[in-house]
C-alpha positions as a LaTeX table, in Angstrom:
\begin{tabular}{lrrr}
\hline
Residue & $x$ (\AA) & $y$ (\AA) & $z$ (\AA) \\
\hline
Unk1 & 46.03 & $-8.05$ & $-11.80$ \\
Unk2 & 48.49 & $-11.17$ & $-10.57$ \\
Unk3 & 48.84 & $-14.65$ & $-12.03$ \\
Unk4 & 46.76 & $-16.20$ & $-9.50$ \\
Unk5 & 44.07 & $-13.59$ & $-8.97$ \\
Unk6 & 40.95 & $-14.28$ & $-10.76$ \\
Unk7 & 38.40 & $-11.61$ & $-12.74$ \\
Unk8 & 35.37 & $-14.09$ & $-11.94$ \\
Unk9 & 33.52 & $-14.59$ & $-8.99$ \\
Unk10 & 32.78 & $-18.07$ & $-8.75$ \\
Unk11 & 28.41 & $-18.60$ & $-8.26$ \\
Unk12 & 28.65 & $-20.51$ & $-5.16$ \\
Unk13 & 28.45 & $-17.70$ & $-2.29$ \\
Unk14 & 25.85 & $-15.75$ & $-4.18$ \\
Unk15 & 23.84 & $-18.59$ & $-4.79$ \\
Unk16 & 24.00 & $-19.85$ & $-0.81$ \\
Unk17 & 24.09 & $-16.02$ & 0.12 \\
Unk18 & 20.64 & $-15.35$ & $-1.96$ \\
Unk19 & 19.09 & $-18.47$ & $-1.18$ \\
Unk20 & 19.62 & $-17.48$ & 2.63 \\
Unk21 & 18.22 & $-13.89$ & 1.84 \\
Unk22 & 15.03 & $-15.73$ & 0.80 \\
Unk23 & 15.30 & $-18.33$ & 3.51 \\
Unk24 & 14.72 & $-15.17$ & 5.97 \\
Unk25 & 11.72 & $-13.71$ & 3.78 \\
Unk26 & 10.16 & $-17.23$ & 3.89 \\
Unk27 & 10.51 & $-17.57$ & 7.61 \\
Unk28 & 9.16 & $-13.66$ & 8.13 \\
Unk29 & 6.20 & $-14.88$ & 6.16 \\
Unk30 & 5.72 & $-18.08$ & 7.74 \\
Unk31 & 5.88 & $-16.87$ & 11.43 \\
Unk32 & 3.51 & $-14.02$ & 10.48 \\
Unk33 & 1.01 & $-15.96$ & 8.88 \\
Unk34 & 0.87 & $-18.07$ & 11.76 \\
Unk35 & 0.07 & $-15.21$ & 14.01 \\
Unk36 & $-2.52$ & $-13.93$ & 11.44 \\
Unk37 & $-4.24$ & $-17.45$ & 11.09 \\
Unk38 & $-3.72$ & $-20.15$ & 8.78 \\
Unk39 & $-6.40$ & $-22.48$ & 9.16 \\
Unk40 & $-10.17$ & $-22.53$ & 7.55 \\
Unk41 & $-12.76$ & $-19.83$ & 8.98 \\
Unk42 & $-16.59$ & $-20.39$ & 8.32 \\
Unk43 & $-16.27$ & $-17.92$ & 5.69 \\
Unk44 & $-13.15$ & $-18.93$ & 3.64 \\
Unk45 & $-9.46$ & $-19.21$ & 4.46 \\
Unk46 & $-7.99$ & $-17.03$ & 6.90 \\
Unk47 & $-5.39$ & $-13.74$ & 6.12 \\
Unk48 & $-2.10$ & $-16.31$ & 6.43 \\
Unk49 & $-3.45$ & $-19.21$ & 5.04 \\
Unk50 & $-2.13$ & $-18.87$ & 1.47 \\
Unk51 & 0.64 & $-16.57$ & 2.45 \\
Unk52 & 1.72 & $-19.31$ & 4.78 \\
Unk53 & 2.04 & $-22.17$ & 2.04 \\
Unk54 & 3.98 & $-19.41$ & 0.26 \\
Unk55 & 6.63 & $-19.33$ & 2.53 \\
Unk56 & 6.64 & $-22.79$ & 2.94 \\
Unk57 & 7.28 & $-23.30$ & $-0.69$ \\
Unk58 & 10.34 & $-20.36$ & $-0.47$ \\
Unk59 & 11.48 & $-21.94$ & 2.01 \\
Unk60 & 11.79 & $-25.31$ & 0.51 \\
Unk61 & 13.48 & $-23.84$ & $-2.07$ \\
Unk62 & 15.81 & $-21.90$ & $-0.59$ \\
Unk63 & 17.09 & $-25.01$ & 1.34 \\
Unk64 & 16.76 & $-27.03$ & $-2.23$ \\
Unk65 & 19.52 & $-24.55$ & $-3.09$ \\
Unk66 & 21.79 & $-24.46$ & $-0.02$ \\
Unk67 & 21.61 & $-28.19$ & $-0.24$ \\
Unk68 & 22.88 & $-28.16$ & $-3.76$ \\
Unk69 & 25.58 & $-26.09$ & $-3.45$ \\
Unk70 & 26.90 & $-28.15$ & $-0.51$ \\
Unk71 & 26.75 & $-31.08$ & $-2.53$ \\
Unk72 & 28.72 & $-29.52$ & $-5.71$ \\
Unk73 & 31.08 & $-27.92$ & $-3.15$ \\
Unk74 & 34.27 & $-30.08$ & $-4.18$ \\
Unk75 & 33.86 & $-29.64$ & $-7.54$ \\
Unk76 & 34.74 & $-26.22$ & $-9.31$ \\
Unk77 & 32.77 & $-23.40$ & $-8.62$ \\
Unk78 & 31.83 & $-21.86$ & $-12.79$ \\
Unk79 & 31.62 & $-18.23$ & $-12.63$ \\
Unk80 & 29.05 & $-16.34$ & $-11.42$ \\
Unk81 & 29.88 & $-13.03$ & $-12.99$ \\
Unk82 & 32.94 & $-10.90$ & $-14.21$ \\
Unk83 & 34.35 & $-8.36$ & $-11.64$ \\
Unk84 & 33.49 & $-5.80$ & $-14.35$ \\
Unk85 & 29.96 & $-6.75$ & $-14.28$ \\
Unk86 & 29.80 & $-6.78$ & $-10.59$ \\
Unk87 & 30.90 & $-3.00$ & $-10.52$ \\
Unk88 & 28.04 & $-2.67$ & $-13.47$ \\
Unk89 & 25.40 & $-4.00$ & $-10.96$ \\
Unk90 & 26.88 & $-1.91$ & $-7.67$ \\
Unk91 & 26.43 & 1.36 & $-10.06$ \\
Unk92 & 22.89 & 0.58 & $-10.03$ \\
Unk93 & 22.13 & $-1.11$ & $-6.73$ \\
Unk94 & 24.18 & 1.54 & $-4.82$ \\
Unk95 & 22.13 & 4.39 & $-5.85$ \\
Unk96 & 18.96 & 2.43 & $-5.20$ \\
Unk97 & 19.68 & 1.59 & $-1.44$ \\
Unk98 & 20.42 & 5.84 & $-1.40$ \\
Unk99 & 16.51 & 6.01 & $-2.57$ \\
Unk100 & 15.20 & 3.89 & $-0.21$ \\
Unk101 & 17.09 & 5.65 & 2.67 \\
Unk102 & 16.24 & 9.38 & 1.04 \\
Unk103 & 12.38 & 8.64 & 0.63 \\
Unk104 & 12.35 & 8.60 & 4.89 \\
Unk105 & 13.87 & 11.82 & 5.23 \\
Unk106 & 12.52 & 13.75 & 2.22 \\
Unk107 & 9.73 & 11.61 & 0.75 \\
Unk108 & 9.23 & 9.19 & $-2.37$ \\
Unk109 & 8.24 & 12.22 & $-4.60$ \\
Unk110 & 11.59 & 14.02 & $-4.34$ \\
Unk111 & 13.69 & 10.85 & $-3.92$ \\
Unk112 & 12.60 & 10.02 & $-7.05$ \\
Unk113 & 13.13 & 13.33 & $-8.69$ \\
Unk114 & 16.46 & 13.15 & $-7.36$ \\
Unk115 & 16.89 & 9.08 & $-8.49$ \\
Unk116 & 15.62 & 9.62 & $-11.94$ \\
Unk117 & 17.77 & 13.13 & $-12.59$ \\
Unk118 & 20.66 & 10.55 & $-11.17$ \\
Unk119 & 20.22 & 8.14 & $-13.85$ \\
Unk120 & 19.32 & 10.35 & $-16.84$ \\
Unk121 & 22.56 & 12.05 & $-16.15$ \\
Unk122 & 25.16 & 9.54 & $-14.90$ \\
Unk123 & 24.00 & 6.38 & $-16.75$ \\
Unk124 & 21.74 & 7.75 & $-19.85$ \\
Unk125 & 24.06 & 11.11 & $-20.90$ \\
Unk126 & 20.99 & 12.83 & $-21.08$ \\
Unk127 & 21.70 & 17.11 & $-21.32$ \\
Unk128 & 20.19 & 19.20 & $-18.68$ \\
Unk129 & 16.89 & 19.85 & $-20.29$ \\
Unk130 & 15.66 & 16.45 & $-20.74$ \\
Unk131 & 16.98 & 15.54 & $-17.05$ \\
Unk132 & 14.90 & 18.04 & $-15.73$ \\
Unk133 & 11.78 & 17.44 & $-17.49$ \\
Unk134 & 11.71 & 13.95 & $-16.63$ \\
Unk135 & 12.81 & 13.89 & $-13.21$ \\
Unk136 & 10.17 & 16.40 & $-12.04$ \\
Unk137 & 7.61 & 15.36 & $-14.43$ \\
Unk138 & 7.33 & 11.30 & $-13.43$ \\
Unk139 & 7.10 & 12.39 & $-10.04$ \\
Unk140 & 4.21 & 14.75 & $-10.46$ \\
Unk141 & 2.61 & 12.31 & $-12.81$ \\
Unk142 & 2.99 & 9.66 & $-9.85$ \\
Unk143 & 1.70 & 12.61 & $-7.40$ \\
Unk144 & $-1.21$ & 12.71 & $-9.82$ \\
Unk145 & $-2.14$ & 9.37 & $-10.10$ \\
Unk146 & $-1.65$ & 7.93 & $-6.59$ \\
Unk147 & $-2.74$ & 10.70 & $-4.16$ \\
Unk148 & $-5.49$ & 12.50 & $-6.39$ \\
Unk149 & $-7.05$ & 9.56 & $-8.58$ \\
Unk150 & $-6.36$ & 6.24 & $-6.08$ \\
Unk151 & $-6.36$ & 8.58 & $-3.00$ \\
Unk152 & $-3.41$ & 6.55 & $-1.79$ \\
Unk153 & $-0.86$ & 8.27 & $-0.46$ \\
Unk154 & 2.57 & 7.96 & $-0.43$ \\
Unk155 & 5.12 & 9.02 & 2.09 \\
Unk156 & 5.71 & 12.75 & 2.10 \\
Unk157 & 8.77 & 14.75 & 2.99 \\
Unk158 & 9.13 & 18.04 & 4.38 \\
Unk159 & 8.49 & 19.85 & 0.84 \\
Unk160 & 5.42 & 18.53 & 0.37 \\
Unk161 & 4.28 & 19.07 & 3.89 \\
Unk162 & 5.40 & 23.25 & 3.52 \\
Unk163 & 3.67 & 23.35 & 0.26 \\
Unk164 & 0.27 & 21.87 & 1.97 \\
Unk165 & 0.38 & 18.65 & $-0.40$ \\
\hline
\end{tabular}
């Protein structure tokens, strides 16, 4: 690594960078609270009424923080993490965003078989064994619970479809 590079990442950008991540969830909630109702119905407050204050709030805070850090900007930005423990974070996040894209094309059940097997092995060390017991047993535990007890169901893949689940 050079002289002048550094092995922090200063907290400003994440800090306006989240707060406008949650700027856009407040707005989403806002706008569709208004188009569910937010006012006072004979029998109670409507579907967006709370929802809508909510947002509000988020919003308001999210701006609170974007304000902030425009404020501070001349002074020095402290750290916001160590490369090191960004590359910690990405070796979790990573495989998560790969989970949320695999549960559309082969369902939550064997996403997560293939998530937790992922993590028992890469992250946890666990042998072969253990992996496998876990990884298919949560998700037939979750099977269990959600679709035969709650009669909820969850999205399905194309195993669970030929098996007639």
């Amino acid at each position: 690594m050079s002289e002048g590079e550094s092995t922090t990442v200063g907290k400003r950008w994440p800090e306006i960078g989240m707060a406008g991540v949650l700027a856009a969830i407040a707005l989403i909630v806002i706008v569709d609270s208004l188009r569910v109702g937010i006012g006072w119905a004979d029998d109670g407050p409507r579907a967006g009424y709370f929802p809508f204050y909510i947002g509000g709030l988020l919003l308001a805070a999210s701006l609170a923080i974007v304000v902030g850090e425009l404020r501070r900007w001349r002074q020095p930005d402290p750290p916001f993490a160590e490369r090191a423990q960004l590359r910690s974070v990405v070796a979790v996040l990573l495989p998560m965003v790969v989970y949320v894209a695999l549960i559309w094309g082969l369902g939550i059940y064997l996403a997560s078989a293939l998530l937790i097997g992922y993590f028992m092995r890469r992250h946890g060390q666990y042998r072969w064994p253990a992996t496998a017991a876990v990884s298919v047993g949560v998700p037939l535990l979750l099977f269990a619970v959600f679709e035969k007890w709650f009669l909820v169901p969850l999205p399905k893949g194309p195993i669970e479809h030929l098996l007639g689940l």
